[in-house]
C-alpha positions as CSV (number, residue, x, y, z in Angstrom):
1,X,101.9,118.4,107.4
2,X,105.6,117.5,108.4
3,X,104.6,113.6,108.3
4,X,107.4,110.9,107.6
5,X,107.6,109.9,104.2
6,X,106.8,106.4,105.3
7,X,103.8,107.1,107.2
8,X,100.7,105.2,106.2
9,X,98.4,107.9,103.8
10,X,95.1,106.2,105.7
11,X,96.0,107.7,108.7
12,X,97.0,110.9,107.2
13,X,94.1,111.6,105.8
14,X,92.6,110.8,109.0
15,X,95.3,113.1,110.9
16,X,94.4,116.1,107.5
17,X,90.5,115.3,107.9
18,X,90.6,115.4,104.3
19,X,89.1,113.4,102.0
20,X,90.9,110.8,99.9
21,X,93.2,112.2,96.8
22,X,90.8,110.5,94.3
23,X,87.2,111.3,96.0
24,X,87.9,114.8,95.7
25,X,89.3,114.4,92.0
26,X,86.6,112.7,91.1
27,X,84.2,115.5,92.4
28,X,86.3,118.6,91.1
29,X,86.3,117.3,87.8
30,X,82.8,116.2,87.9
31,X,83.7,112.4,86.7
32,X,81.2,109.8,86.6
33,X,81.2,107.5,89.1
34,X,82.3,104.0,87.9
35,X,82.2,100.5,89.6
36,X,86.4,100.5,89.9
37,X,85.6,103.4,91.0
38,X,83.1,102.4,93.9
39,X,85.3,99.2,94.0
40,X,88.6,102.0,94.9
41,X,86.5,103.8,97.3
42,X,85.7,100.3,99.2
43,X,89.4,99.1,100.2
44,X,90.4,103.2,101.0
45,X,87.9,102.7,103.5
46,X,88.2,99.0,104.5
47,X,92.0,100.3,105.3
48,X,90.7,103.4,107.3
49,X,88.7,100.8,109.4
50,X,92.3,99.0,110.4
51,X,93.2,102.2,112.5
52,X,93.4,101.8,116.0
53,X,90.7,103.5,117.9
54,X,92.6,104.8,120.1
55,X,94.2,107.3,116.8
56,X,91.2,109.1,117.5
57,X,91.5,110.1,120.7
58,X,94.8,111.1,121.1
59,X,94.8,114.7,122.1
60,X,96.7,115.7,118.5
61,X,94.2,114.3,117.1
62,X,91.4,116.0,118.7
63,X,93.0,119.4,119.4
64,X,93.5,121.1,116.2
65,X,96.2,123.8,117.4
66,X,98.9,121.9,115.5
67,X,97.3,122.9,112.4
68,X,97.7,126.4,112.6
69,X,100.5,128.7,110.8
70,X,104.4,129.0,112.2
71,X,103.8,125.4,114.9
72,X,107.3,124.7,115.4
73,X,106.9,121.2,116.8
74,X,104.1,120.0,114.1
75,X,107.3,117.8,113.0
76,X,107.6,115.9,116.3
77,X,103.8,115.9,117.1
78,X,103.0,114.2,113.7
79,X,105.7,111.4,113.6
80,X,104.9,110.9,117.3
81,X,101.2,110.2,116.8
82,X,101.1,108.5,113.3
83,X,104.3,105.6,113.8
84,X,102.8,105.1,117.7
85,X,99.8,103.2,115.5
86,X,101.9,100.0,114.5
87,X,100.3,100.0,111.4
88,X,101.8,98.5,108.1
Protein backbone atom coordinates (compact mmCIF):
# COMPACT_ATOMS: atom_id res chain seq x y z
CA UNK A 1 0.00 0.00 0.00
CA UNK A 2 3.21 2.33 0.05
CA UNK A 3 2.34 3.26 3.80
CA UNK A 4 5.18 4.50 6.22
CA UNK A 5 6.55 1.94 8.27
CA UNK A 6 5.44 3.89 11.24
CA UNK A 7 1.94 4.37 10.33
CA UNK A 8 -0.66 3.24 12.88
CA UNK A 9 -1.97 -0.61 11.40
CA UNK A 10 -5.78 0.66 12.81
CA UNK A 11 -5.87 3.11 10.31
CA UNK A 12 -4.47 0.98 7.61
CA UNK A 13 -6.78 -1.47 7.88
CA UNK A 14 -9.25 1.21 7.67
CA UNK A 15 -7.31 2.92 4.53
CA UNK A 16 -7.04 -1.44 3.03
CA UNK A 17 -10.87 -2.04 4.10
CA UNK A 18 -9.60 -5.24 5.26
CA UNK A 19 -10.24 -6.97 7.99
CA UNK A 20 -7.75 -7.38 10.93
CA UNK A 21 -4.62 -9.89 10.41
CA UNK A 22 -6.05 -12.25 13.12
CA UNK A 23 -9.99 -12.13 12.26
CA UNK A 24 -9.26 -13.45 8.92
CA UNK A 25 -6.73 -16.10 10.43
CA UNK A 26 -8.92 -17.11 12.61
CA UNK A 27 -11.71 -17.71 9.87
CA UNK A 28 -9.26 -19.26 7.12
CA UNK A 29 -8.17 -21.76 9.48
CA UNK A 30 -11.46 -22.39 10.89
CA UNK A 31 -10.19 -21.78 14.75
CA UNK A 32 -12.54 -21.79 17.47
CA UNK A 33 -13.30 -18.68 18.81
CA UNK A 34 -11.85 -18.16 22.35
CA UNK A 35 -12.52 -15.46 25.03
CA UNK A 36 -8.63 -13.88 24.40
CA UNK A 37 -9.78 -14.21 21.42
CA UNK A 38 -13.14 -12.08 21.79
CA UNK A 39 -11.04 -10.21 24.48
CA UNK A 40 -8.30 -9.32 21.11
CA UNK A 41 -11.06 -8.49 18.92
CA UNK A 42 -12.39 -5.84 21.61
CA UNK A 43 -9.28 -3.40 21.98
CA UNK A 44 -8.58 -3.78 17.76
CA UNK A 45 -11.75 -2.26 17.65
CA UNK A 46 -11.76 0.05 20.79
CA UNK A 47 -8.48 1.45 18.83
CA UNK A 48 -10.41 1.77 15.39
CA UNK A 49 -12.96 3.93 17.36
CA UNK A 50 -9.92 6.52 18.25
CA UNK A 51 -9.82 7.56 14.51
CA UNK A 52 -10.76 10.76 13.68
CA UNK A 53 -13.94 11.07 11.81
CA UNK A 54 -12.91 13.15 9.58
CA UNK A 55 -10.26 9.80 8.22
CA UNK A 56 -13.41 8.91 6.64
CA UNK A 57 -14.15 11.48 4.62
CA UNK A 58 -11.17 12.44 3.10
CA UNK A 59 -11.53 12.12 -0.56
CA UNK A 60 -8.51 9.08 -0.54
CA UNK A 61 -10.43 7.58 1.51
CA UNK A 62 -13.60 7.54 -0.20
CA UNK A 63 -12.39 7.48 -3.87
CA UNK A 64 -10.84 4.17 -4.42
CA UNK A 65 -8.71 5.13 -7.71
CA UNK A 66 -5.50 4.90 -5.65
CA UNK A 67 -5.98 1.38 -5.37
CA UNK A 68 -5.74 0.44 -8.71
CA UNK A 69 -2.48 -1.10 -10.62
CA UNK A 70 0.73 1.24 -11.88
CA UNK A 71 -0.70 4.68 -9.34
CA UNK A 72 2.44 6.49 -9.24
CA UNK A 73 1.58 8.77 -6.42
CA UNK A 74 -0.14 6.00 -4.00
CA UNK A 75 3.23 6.77 -2.05
CA UNK A 76 2.44 10.42 -1.37
CA UNK A 77 -1.44 10.01 -1.14
CA UNK A 78 -1.01 7.34 1.72
CA UNK A 79 1.63 9.10 4.02
CA UNK A 80 -0.35 12.26 3.29
CA UNK A 81 -3.75 10.91 4.56
CA UNK A 82 -2.66 8.44 7.40
CA UNK A 83 0.30 10.87 9.50
CA UNK A 84 -2.51 14.09 8.90
CA UNK A 85 -4.53 11.92 11.77
CA UNK A 86 -2.24 12.74 14.85
CA UNK A 87 -2.70 9.50 16.01
CA UNK A 88 -0.14 7.65 18.31
Amino acid sequence: MSVGKTSPKRMVYQLAKETFYTEGLRKRMLLPSMDLYFEHLKRRETSKGEIDPDFYAINTVLERNWTKENQEQRHVLTRLVIPSQNIQ
